[in-house]
C-alpha positions in Angstrom: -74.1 -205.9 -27.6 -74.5 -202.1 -28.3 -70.6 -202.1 -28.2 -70.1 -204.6 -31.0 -73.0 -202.9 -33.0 -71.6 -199.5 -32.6 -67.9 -201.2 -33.6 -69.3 -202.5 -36.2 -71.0 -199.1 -38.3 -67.9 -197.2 -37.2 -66.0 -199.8 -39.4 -68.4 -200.6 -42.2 -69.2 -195.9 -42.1 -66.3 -195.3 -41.0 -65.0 -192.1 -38.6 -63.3 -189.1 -40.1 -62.9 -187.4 -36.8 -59.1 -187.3 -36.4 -59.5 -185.6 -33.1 -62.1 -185.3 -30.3 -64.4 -182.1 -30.9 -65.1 -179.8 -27.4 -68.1 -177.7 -27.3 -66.6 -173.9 -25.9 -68.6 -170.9 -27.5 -66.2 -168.5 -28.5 -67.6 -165.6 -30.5 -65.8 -166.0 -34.1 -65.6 -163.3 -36.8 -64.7 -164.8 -40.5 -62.4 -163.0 -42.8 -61.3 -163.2 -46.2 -57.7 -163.1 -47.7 -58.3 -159.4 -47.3 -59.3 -159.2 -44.4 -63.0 -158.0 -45.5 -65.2 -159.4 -42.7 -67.6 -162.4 -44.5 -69.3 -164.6 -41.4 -70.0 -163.8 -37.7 -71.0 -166.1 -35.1 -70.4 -168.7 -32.0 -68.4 -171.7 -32.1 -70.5 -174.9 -31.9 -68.0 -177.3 -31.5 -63.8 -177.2 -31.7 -61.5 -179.5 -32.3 -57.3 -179.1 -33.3 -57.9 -179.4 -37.0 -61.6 -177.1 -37.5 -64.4 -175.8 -36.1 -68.1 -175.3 -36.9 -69.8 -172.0 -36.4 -73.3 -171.1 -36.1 -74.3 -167.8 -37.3 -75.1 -165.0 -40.3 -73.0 -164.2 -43.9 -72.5 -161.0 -44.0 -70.8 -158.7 -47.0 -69.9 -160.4 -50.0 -70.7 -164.5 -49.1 -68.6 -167.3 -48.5 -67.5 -170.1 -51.5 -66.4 -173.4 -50.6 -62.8 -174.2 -50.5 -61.8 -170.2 -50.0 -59.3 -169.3 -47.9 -60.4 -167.5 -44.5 -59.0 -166.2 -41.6 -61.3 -167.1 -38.3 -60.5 -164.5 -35.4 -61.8 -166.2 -32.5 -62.5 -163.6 -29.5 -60.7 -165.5 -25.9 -62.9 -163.5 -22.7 -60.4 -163.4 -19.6 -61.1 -165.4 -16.7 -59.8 -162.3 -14.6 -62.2 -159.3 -15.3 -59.7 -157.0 -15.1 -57.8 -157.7 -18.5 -58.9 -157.1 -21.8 -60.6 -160.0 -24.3 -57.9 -161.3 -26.8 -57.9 -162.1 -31.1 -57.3 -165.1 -31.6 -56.5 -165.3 -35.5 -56.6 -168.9 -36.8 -56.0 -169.6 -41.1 -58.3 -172.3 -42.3 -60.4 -173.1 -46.1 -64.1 -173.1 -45.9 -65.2 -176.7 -46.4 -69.1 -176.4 -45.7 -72.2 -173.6 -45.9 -75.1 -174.7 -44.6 -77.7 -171.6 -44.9 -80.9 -172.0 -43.7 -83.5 -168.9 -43.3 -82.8 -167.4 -39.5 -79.3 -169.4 -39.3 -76.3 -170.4 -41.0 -73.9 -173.1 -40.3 -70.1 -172.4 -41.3 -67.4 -175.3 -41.2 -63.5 -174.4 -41.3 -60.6 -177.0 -41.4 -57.3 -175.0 -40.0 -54.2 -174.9 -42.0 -52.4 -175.9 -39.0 -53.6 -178.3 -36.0 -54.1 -176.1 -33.3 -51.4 -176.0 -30.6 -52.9 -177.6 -27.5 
């Protein structure tokens, strides 16, 4: 029954998920078209086409729809190398600010390669 009910708000709500979202903490640093550093934080979920970061603004603030670079930090599994950029191109699509803690929502340019 819960099945057919959950089939059933999916259809009449609908899903805009295109693909499944993981939840990996990486830490992220935001970046304008710049390259001036505008958001830091932790992944909260990731998926091909965006991700969601929790965090603080910092320097000059964030406006939906800008363009942003995210540079996501990869730690080695082997402690002996060094951690790696990751530098992903994306537009700002959601600022949630709240008093201790923002919430930060980027849609890549580009799917990412799996």
């Amino acid at each position: 029954m819960l099945g057919k009910i959950e089939a059933l708000s999916r259809h009449v709500v609908g899903n805009r998920r295109r693909e499944p979202r993981r939840r990996i903490r990486y830490t992220a640093i935001v970046r304008d078209t710049i390259g001036r550093e505008i958001f830091r934080g932790r992944t909260v979920n990731l998926s091909r086409r965006g991700v969601r970061l929790s965090g603080f603004v910092s320097g000059l603030g964030i406006a939906d729809g800008q363009n942003v670079r995210v540079d996501f930090l990869v730690l080695p599994r082997d402690y002996s190398e060094t951690a790696r950029r990751h530098p992903v191109k994306g537009i700002v699509r959601r600022l949630e600010d709240a008093a201790d803690d923002s919430a930060l929502v980027v849609v890549f340019d580009k799917p990412l390669a799996v």
